[in-house]
N, C-alpha and C positions, 0 to 999 in steps of 0.2 A: 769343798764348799765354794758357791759362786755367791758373786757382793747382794744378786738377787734375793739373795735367801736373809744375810744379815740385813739388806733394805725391808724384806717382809717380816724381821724379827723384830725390828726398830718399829713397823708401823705398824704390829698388833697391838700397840701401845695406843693409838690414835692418829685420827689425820692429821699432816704436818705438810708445810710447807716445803719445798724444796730447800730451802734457807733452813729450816729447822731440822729437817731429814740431817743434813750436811753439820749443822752443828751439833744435832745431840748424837748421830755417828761416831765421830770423832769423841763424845763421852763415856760413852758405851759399847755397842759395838766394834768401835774403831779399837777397845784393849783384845779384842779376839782375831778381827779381821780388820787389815791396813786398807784403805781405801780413799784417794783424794778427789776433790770435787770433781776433777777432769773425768774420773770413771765415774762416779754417782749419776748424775746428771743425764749424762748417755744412756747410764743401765735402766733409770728412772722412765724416759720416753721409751725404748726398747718394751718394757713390762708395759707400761700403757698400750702400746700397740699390741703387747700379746694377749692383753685382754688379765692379764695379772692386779692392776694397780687402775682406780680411777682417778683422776682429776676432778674437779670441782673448784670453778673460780668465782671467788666470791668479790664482787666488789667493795673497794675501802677506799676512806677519804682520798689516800694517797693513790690510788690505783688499785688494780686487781692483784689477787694473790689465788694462785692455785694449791690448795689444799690435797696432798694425795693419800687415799685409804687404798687398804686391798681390797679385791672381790673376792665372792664367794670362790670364782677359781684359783684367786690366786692363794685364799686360806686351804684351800685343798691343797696347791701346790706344796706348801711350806709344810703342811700335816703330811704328806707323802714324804717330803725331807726328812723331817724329824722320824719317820719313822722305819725310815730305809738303814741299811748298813752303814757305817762309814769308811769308808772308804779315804786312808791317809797318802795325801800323796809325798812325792820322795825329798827327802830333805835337802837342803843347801842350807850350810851351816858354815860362815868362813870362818868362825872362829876356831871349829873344832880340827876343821882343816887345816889351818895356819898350827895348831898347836902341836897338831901330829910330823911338821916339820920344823920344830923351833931349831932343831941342829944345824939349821943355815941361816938363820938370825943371830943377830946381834943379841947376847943376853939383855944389854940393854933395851932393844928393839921389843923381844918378846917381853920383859918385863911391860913395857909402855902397853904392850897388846893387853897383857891379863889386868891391867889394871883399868883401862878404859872399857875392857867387857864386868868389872867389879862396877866402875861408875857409871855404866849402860844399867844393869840390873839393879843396883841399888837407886837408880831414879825410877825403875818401872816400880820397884818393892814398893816404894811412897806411893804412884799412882795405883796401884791394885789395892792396899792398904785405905789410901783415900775411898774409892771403891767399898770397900767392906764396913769401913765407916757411915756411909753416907745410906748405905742398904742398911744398916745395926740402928742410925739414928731419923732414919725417914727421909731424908735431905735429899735424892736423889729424885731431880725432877721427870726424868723417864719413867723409873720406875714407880713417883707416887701418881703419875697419870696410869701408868697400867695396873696399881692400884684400887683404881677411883671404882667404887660400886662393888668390889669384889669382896666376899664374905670372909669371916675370920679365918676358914680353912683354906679358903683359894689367897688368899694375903700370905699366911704363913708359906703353902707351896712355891709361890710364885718368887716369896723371897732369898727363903729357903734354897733353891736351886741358881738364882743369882749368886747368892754367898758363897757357895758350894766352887761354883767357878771360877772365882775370884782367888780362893783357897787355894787352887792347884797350881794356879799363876805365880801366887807366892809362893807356894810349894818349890816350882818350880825355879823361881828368882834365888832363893834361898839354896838349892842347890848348885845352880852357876856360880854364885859366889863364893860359895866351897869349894867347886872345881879351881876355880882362879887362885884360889888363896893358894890350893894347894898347888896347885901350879907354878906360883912364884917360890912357894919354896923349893920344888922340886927342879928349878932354875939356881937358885942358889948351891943345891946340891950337888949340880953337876956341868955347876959352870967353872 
């Protein structure tokens, strides 16, 4: 996946500012796909020239503010995404690397390791869980503007499939933390 695609996932929501693209990213998006303004911004003008994303500035007391939507080609582009293969690319994972040679760490060394990947994932658990919360009780300001007009059926799907991936994330956090656990005892066992 490129930031392109999480930027036109973000903006089928509605037109946002580059300030607001940037922050609600970072709420949304930003739990699937890591991205800091340094890249936004660039990717942002980039798609405007491809004919992907328009601008529109609209003047405000304080100054103008450029509002950006997709175009029709760039709704095709992300509709050609979603509905292509995907394609995962290759992992880097130092944790799992480091743990496949704990034998020349310090137990104590590797214990510090499995415990700070336990307190990595259990701060994400809270934020995905926040997440699932905020989709269960409406609060989620992305998703009650991509909300806004849509029928009882398109509301349930649209939330529906957010929640769904939220779920695997936990899924997912919930598993690292049992790798760890078991990991530290598996340190004590054979240290």
């Amino acid at each position: 996946m490129s930031l392109r695609y999480a930027l036109l996932a973000l903006l089928t929501s509605g037109p946002m500012t580059g300030y607001e693209i940037s922050r609600r990213f970072q709420s949304s998006v930003g739990h699937v796909w890591h991205a800091p303004d340094s890249q936004i911004y660039p990717e942002l003008r980039k798609m405007e020239a491809e004919g992907l994303v328009e601008a529109e500035t609209v003047a405000e007391p304080r100054g103008e503010k450029r509002f950006y939507h997709p175009t029709d080609s760039g709704l095709a582009a992300f509709r050609a995404w979603m509905d292509s293969p995907l394609r995962y690319a290759l992992d880097r994972d130092p944790a799992h690397l480091r743990a496949a040679y704990f034998e020349w760490a310090d137990p104590a060394a590797a214990r510090r390791s499995l415990l700070d990947h336990i307190d990595r994932f259990e701060d994400l658990r809270v934020q995905w869980q926040e997440q699932i919360d905020q989709i269960d009780d409406g609060s989620s300001p992305v998703l009650a503007r991509r909300l806004e007009g849509k029928d009882a059926d398109e509301r349930r799907r649209v939330s529906g499939y957010k929640r769904f991936a939220y779920e695997g994330l936990l899924a997912r956090a919930d598993a690292e933390i049992a790798w760890a656990q078991r990991g530290l005892g598996l340190i004590d066992e054979l240290s």
